[in-house]
TITOR-608486 format. One record per atom (N, C-alpha, C): residue in one letter; x, y, z. Coordinates in steps of 0.1 Angstrom, whole numbers, padded with zeros to 4 digits, always signed. Example, Ala and Ser with C-alpha at 12.3 -4.5 7.8 and 13.67 -1.06 7.14 Angstrom:
! TITOR-608486
A+0132-0057+0078/A+0123-0045+0078/A+0132-0033+0078/S+0128-0022+0071/S+0137-0011+0071/S+0129+0000+0079/
END
This chain:
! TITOR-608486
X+0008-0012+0000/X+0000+0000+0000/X+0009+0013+0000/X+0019+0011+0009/X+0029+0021+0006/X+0035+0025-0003/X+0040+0015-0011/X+0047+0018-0023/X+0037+0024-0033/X+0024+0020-0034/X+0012+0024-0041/X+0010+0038-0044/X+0013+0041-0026/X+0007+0054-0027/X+0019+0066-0032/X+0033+0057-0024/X+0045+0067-0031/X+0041+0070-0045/X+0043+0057-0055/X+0039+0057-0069/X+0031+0070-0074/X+0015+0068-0069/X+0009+0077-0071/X+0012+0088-0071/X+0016+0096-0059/X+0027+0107-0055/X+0036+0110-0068/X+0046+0103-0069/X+0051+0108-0083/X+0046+0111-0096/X+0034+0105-0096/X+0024+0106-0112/X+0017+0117-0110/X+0014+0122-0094/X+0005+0132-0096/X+0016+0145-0098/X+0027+0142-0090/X+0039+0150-0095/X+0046+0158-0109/X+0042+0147-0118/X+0046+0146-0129/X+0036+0151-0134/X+0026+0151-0134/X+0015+0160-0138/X+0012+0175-0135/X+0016+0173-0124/X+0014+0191-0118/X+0027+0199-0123/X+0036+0187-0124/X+0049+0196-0132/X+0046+0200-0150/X+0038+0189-0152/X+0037+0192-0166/X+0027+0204-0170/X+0024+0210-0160/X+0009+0222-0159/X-0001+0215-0159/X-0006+0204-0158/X-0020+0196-0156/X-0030+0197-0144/X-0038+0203-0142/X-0047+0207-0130/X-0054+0194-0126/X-0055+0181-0134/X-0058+0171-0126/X-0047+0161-0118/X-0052+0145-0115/X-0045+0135-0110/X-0043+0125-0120/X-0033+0120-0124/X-0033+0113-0132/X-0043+0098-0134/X-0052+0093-0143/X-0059+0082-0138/X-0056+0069-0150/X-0051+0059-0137/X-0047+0047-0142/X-0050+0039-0152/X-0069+0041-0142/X-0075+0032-0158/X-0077+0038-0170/X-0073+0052-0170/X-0073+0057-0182/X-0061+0055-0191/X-0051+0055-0178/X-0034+0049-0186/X-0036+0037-0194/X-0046+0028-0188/X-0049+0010-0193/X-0050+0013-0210/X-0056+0018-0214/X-0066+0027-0223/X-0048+0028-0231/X-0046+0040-0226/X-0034+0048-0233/X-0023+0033-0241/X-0021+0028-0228/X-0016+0012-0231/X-0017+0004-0241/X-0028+0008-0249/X-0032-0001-0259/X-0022+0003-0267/X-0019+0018-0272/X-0007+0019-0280/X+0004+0011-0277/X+0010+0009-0268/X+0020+0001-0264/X+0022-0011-0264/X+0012-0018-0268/X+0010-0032-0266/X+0014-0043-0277/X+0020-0034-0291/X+0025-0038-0301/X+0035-0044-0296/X+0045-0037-0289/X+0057-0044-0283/X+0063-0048-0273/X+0053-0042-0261/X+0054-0043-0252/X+0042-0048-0243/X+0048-0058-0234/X+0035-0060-0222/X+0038-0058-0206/X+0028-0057-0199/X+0028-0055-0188/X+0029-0071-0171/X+0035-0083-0184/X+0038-0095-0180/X+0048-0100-0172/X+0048-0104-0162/X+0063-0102-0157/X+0069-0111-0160/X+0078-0110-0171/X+0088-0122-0174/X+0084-0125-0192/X+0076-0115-0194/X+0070-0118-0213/X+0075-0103-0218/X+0090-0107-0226/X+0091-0101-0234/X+0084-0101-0245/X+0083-0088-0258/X+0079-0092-0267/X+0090-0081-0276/X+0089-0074-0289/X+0097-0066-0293/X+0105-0059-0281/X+0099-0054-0276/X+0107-0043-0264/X+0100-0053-0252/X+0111-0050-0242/X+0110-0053-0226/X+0097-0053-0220/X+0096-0064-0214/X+0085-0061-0203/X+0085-0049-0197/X+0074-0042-0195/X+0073-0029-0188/X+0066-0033-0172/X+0064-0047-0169/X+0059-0053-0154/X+0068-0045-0146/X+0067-0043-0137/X+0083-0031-0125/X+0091-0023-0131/X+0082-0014-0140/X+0093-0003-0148/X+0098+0007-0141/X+0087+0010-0134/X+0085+0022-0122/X+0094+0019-0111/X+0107+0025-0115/X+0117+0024-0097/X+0128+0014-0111/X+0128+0010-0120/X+0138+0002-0125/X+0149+0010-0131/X+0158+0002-0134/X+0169+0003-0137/X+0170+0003-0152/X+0173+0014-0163/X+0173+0014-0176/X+0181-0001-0176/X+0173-0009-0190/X+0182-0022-0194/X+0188-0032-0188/X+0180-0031-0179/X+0182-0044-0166/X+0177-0058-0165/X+0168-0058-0177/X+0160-0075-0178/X+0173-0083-0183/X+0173-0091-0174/X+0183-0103-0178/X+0176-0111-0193/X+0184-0107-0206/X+0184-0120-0214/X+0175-0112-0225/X+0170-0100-0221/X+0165-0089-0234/X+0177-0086-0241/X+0173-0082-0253/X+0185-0077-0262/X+0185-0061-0260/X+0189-0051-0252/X+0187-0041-0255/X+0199-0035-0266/X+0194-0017-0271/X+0208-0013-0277/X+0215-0011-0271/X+0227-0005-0278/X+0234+0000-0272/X+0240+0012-0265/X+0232+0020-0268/X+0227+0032-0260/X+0218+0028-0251/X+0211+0020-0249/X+0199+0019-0236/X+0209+0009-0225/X+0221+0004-0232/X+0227-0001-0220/X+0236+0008-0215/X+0239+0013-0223/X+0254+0024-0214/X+0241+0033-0205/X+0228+0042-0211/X+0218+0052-0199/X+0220+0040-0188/X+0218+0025-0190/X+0213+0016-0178/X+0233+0011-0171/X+0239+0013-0178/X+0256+0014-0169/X+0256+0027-0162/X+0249+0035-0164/X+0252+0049-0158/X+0241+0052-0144/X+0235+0043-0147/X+0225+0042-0133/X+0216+0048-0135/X+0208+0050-0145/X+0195+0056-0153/X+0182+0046-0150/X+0177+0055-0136/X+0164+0043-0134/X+0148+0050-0139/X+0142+0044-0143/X+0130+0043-0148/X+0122+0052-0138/X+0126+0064-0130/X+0115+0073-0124/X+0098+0077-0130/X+0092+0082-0126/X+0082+0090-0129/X+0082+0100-0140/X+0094+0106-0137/X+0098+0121-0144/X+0105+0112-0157/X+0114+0107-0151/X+0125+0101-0163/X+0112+0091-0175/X+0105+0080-0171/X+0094+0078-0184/X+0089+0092-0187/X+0083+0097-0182/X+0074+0110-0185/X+0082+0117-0203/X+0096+0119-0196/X+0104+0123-0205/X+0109+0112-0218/X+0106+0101-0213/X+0110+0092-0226/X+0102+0087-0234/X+0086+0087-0230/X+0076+0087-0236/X+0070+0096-0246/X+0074+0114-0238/X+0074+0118-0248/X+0082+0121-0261/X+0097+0115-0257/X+0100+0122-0269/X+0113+0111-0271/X+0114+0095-0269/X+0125+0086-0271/X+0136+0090-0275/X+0133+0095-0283/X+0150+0098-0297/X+0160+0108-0291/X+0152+0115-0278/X+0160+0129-0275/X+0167+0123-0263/X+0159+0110-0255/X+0163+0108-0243/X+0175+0097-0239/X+0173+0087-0253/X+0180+0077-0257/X+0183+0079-0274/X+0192+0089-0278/X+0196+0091-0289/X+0202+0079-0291/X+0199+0071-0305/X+0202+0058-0314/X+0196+0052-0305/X+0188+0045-0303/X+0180+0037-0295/X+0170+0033-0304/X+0165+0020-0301/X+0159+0015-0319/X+0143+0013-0313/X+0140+0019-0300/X+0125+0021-0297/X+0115+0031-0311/X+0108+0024-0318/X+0103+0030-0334/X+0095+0040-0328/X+0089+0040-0311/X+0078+0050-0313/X+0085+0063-0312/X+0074+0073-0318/X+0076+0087-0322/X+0076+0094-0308/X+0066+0091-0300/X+0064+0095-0284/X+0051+0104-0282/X+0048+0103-0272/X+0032+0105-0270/X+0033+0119-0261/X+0031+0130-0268/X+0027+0147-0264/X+0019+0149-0255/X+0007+0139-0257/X-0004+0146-0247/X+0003+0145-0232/X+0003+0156-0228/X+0007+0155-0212/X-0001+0144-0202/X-0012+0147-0202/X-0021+0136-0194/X-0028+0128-0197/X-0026+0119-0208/X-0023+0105-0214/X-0008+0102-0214/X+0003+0105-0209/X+0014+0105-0202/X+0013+0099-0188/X+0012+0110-0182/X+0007+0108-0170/X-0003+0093-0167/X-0012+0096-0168/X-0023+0083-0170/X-0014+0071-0175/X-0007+0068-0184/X-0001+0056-0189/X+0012+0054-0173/X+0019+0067-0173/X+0023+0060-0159/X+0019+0057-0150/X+0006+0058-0143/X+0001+0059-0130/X-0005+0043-0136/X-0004+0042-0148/X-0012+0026-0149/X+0005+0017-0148/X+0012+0023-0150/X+0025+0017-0155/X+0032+0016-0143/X+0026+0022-0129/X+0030+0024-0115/X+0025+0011-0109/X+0013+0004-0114/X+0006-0003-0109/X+0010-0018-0113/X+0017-0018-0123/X+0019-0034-0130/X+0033-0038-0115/X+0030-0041-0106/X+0041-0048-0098/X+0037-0060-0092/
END
């Protein structure tokens, strides 16, 4: 319950940083998720193109044992680049800037709170 609520804390964080007057909402992130779901799942231990996203929230960039990541997402993840609130917020929107040569295809998702929302759902997969 603890960790739950820290979680939340950060998403609503990341929202009020992004100028958003609401709270971020999970089951709407579920929703947002669908885009994601091409290559990624929220299974713990089911890769698919990209990494499981199951305990992204609090992780360690490129840390799943036995994924192929690039090689830019393993030097962010040798540098001790963990998967924050703030830190997805930033890579969702905009991948290419955050992990330049990184072979993640998406473009990145603008809307501030369908951001938010995808993480507060992405808080919850543990």
């Amino acid at each position: 319950m603890k960790k739950h609520l820290m979680g939340a804390a950060l998403v609503v964080g990341v929202v009020m940083g992004a100028g958003a007057a609401q709270a971020a909402d999970a089951a709407a992130g579920k929703d947002v998720f669908k885009v994601c779901m091409a290559c990624h799942t929220t299974e713990q231990g089911k890769n698919k193109v990209g990494p499981s996203l199951f305990g992204v929230v609090g992780r360690t960039a490129a840390s799943i044992d036995g994924f192929k990541y690039s090689a830019p997402m393993k030097e962010k993840g040798a540098a001790g680049y963990v998967w924050t609130a703030e830190n997805l917020d930033a890579y969702i929107k905009a991948p290419k800037e955050i992990v330049p040569g990184g072979t993640m295809a998406f473009a990145g998702l603008k809307d501030d709170a369908k951001r938010a929302d995808l993480i507060a759902f992405l808080a919850e997969q543990k």
